[in-house]
Backbone as JSON, one array per atom type, in Angstrom:
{
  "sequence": "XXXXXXXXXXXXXXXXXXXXXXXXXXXXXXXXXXXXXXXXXXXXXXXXXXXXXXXXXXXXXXXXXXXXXXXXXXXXXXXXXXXXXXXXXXXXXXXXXXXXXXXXXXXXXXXXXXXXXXXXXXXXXXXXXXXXXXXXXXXXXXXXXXX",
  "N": [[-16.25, 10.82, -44.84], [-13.45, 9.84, -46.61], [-11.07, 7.6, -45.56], [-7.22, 7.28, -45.74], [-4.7, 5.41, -46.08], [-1.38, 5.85, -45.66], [0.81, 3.23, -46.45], [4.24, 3.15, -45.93], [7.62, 1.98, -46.84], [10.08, 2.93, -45.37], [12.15, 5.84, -44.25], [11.41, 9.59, -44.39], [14.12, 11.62, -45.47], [15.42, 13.48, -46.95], [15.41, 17.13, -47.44], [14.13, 18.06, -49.46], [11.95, 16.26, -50.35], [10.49, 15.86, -48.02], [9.21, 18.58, -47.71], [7.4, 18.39, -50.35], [5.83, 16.4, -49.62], [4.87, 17.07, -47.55], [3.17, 18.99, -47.86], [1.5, 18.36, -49.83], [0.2, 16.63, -48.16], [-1.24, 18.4, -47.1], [-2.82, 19.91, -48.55], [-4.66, 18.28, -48.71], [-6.21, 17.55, -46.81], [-8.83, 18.5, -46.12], [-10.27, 16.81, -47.74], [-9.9, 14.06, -47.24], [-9.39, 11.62, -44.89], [-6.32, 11.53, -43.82], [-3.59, 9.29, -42.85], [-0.41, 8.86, -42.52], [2.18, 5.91, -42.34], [4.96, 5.22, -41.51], [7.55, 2.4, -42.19], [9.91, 0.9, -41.08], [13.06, 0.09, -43.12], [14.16, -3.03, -43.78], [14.67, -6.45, -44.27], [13.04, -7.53, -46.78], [10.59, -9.95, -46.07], [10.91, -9.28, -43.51], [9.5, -6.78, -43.53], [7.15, -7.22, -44.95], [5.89, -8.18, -42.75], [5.57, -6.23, -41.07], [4.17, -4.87, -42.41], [2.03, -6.37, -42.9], [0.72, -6.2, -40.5], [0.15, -3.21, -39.85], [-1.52, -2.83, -41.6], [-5.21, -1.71, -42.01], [-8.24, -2.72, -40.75], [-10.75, -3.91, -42.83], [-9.88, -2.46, -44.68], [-9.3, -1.53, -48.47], [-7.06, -2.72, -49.8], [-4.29, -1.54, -51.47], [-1.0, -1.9, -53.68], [1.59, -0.51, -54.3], [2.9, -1.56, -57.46], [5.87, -2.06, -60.16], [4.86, -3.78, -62.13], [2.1, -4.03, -61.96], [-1.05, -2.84, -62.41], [-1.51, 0.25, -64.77], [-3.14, 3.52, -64.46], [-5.09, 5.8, -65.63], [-4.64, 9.14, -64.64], [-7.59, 10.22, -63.86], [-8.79, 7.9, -64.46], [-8.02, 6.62, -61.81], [-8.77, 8.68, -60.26], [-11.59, 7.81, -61.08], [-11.93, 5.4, -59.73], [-11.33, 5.55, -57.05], [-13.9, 6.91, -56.54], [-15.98, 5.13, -57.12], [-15.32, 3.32, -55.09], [-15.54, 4.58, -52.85], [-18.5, 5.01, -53.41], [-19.42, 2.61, -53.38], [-19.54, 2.73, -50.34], [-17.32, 1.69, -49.55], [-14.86, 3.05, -46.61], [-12.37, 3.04, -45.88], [-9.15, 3.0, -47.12], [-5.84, 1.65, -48.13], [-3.3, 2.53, -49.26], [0.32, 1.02, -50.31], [3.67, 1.57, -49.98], [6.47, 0.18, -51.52], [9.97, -0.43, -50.0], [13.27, 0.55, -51.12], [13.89, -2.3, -52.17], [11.5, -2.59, -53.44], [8.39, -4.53, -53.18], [7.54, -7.04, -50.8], [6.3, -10.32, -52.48], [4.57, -11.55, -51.27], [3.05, -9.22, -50.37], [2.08, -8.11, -52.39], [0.47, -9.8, -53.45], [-1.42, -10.27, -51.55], [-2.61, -7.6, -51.82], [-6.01, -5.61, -52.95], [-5.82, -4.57, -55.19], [-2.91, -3.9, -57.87], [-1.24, -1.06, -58.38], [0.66, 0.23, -60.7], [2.71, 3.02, -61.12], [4.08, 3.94, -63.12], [6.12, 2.37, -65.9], [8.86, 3.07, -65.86], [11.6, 3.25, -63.06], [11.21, 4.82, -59.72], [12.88, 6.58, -57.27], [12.15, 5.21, -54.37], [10.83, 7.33, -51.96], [10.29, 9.27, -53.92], [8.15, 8.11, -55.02], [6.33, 8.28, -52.73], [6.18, 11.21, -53.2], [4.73, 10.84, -55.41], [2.48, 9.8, -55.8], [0.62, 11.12, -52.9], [0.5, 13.43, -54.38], [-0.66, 12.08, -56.84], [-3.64, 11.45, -55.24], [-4.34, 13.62, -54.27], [-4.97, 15.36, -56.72], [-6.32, 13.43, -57.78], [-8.87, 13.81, -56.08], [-9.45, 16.74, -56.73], [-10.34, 15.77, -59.34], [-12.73, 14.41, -58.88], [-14.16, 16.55, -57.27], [-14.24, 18.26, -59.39], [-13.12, 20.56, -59.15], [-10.23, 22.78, -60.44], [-7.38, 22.16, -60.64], [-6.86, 19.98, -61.76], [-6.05, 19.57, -65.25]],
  "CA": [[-14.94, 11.13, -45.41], [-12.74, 8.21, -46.91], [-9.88, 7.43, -44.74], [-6.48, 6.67, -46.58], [-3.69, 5.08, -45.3], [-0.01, 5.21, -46.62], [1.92, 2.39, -45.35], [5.45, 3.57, -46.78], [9.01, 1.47, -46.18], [11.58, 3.65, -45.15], [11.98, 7.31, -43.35], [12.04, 10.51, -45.33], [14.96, 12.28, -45.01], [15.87, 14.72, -47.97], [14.49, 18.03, -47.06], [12.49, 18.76, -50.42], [10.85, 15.24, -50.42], [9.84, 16.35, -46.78], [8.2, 19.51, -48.09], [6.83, 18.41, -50.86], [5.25, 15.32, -49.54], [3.53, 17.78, -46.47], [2.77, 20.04, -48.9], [0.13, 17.45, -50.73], [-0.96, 15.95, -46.86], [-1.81, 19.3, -46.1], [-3.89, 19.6, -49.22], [-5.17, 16.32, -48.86], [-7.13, 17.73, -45.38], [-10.56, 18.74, -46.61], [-11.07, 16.13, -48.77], [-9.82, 12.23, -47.14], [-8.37, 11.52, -43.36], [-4.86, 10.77, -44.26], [-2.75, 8.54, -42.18], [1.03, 8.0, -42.96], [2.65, 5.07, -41.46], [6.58, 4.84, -41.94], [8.1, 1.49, -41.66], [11.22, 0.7, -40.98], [13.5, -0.8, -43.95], [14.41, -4.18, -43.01], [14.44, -7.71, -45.27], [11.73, -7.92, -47.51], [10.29, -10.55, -44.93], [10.19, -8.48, -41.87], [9.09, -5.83, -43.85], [5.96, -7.93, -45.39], [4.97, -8.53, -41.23], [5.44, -5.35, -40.72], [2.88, -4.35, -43.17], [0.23, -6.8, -42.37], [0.4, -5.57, -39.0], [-0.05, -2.01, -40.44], [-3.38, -2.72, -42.34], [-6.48, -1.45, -41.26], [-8.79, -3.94, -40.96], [-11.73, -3.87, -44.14], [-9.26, -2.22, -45.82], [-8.87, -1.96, -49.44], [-5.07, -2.18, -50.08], [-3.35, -1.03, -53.02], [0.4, -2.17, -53.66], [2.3, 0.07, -55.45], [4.59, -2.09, -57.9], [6.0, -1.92, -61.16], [4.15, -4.93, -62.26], [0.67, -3.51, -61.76], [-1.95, -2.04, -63.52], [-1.18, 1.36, -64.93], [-4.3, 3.7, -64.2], [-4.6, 7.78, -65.93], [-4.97, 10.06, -63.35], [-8.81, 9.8, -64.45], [-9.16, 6.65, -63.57], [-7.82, 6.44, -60.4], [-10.08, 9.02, -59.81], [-12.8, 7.26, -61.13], [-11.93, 4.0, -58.98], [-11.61, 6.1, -55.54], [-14.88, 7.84, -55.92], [-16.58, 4.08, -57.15], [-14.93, 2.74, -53.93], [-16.36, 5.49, -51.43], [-19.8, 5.22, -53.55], [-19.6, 1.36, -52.45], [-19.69, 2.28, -48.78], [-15.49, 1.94, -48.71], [-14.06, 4.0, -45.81], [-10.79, 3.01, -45.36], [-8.36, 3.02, -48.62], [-4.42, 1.82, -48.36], [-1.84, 2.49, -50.15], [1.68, 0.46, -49.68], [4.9, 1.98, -51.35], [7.95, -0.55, -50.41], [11.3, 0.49, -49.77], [14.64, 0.36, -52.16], [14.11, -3.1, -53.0], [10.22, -2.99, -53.76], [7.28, -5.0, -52.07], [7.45, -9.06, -50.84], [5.13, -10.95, -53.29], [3.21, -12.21, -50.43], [2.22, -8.54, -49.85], [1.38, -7.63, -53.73], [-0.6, -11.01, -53.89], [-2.48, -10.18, -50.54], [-3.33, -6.42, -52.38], [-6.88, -5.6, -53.96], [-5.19, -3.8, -56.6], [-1.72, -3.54, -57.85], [-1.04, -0.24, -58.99], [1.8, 1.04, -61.08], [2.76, 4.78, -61.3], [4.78, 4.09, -64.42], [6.65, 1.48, -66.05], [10.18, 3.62, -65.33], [11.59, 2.95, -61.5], [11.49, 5.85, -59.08], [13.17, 6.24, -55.61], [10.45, 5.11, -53.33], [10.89, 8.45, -51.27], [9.72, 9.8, -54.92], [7.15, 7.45, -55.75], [5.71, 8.55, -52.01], [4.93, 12.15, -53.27], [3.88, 11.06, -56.46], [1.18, 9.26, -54.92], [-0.2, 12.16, -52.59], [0.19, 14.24, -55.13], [-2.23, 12.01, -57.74], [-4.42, 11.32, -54.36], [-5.19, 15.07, -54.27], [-5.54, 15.16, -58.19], [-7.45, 12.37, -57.82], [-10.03, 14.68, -54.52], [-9.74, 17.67, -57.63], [-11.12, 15.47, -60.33], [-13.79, 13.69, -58.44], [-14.82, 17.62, -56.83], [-14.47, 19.57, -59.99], [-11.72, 21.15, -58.94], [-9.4, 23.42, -61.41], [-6.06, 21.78, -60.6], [-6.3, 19.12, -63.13], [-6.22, 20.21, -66.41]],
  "C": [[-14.13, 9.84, -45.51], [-11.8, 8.87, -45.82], [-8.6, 6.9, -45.53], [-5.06, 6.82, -45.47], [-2.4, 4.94, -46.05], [0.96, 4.35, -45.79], [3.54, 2.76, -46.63], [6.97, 2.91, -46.16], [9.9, 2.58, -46.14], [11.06, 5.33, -44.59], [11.96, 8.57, -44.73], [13.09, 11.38, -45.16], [15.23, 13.66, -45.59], [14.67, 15.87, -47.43], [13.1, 18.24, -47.82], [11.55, 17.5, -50.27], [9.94, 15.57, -48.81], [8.54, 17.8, -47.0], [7.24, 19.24, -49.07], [5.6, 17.26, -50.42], [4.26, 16.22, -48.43], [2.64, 18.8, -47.24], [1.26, 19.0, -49.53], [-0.43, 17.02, -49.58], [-1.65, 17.24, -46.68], [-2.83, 19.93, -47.37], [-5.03, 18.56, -49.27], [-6.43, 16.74, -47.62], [-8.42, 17.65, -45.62], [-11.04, 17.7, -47.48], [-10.99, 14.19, -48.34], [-8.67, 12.76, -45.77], [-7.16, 11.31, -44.08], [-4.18, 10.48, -43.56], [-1.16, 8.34, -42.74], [2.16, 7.38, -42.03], [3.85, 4.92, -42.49], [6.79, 3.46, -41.42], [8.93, 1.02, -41.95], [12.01, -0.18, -42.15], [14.26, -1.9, -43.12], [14.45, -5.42, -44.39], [12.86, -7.64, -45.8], [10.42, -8.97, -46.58], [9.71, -9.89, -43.9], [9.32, -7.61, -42.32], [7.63, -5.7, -44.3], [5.33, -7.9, -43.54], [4.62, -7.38, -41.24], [3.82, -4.28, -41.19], [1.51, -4.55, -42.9], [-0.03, -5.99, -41.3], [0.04, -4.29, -38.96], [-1.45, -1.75, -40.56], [-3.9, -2.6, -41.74], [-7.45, -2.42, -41.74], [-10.05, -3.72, -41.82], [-11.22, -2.63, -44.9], [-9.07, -2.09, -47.26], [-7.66, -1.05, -49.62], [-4.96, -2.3, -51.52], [-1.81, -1.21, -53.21], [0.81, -2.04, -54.65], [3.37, -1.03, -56.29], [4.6, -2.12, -59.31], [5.21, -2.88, -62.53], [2.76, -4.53, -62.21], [-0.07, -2.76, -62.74], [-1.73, -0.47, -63.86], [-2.77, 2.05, -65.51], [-3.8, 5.14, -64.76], [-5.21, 8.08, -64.39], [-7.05, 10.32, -63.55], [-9.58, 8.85, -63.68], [-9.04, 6.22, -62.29], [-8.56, 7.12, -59.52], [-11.62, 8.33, -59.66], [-13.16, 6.18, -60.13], [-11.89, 4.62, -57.65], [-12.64, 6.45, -55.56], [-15.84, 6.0, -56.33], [-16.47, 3.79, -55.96], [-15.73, 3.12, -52.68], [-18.08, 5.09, -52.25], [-20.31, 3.8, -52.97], [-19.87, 1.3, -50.83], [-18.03, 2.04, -48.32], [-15.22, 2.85, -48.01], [-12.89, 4.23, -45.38], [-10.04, 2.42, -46.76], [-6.81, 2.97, -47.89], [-3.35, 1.63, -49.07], [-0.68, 2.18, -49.91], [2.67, 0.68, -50.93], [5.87, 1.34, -50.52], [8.96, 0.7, -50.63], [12.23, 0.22, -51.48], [14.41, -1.31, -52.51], [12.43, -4.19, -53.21], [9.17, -3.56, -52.3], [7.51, -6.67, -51.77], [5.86, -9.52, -51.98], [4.68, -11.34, -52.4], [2.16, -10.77, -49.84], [1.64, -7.79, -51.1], [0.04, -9.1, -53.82], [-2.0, -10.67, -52.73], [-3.49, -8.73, -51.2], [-5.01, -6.67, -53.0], [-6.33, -5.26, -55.39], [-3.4, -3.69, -56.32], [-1.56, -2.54, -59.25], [0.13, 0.4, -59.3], [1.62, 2.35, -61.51], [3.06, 4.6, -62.82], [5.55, 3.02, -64.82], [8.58, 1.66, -65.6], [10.22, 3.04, -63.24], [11.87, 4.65, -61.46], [12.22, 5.42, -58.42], [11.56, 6.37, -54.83], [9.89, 6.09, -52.6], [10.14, 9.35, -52.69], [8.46, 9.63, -55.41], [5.83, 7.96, -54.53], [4.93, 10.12, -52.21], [4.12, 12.2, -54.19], [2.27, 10.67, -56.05], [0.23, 10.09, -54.35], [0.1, 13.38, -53.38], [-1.33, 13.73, -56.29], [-3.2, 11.62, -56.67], [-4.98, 12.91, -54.65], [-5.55, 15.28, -55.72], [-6.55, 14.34, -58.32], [-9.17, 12.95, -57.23], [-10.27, 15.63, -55.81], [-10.79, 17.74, -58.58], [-12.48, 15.16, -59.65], [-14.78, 15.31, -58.09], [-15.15, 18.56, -57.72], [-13.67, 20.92, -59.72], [-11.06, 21.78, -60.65], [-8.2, 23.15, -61.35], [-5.55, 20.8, -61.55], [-6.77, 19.47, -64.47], [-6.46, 19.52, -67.37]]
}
């Protein structure tokens, strides 16, 4: 079973982003470990340590930023199930806070993946994410959720 890690800047607070975001971990069960690591908003700086220190070690990281490659829901499928067919076991995903990611932690990324060229709130961009993660478990299984 892959292992996926969300390193995410900042807390969630709003109730629905709280439901909706457990709502997709708790889909997410049967199909990839899922880890979600909150970390504290702070200077872009601290916030970059914070991260490294986060990563799991043979990792492949992913750093969400607007700047990044824009993948269909398809593809991202296609590139998680390549990844696990490689022997990858550990997959992370890093969504900064309110004022993005430090370029020393998009440059350190394997991939930099954009959701969309529009900005979200990062608290937004966090369920979009485990939401196309489980879209992503659907497509790869044959699943009826993606249409």
């Amino acid at each position: 079973m892959l292992n996926i890690k969300l390193l995410c800047v900042g807390k969630l607070k709003e109730p629905f982003y709280i439901a909706a975001a457990s709502e997709y971990a708790k889909r997410l069960k049967p199909y990839y470990k899922l880890e979600v690591v909150e970390i504290a908003e702070r200077d872009l700086v601290s916030e970059a340590g914070d991260i490294r220190a986060a990563l799991a070690k043979g990792c492949f990281t992913v750093a969400l930023c607007i700047e990044g490659e824009m993948l269909s829901s398809e593809e991202l499928a296609a590139k998680i199930d390549r990844l696990a067919a490689r022997g990858l076991s550990k997959l992370c995903f890093v969504v900064g806070g309110s004022d993005g990611l430090s370029e020393s932690v998009k440059q350190a990324a394997d991939l930099r993946l954009s959701m969309s060229r529009m900005t979200f709130p990062h608290h937004l961009a966090r369920v979009l994410l485990l939401e196309q993660l489980y879209r992503a478990a659907m497509i790869n299984g044959g699943g009826k959720y993606h249409k």
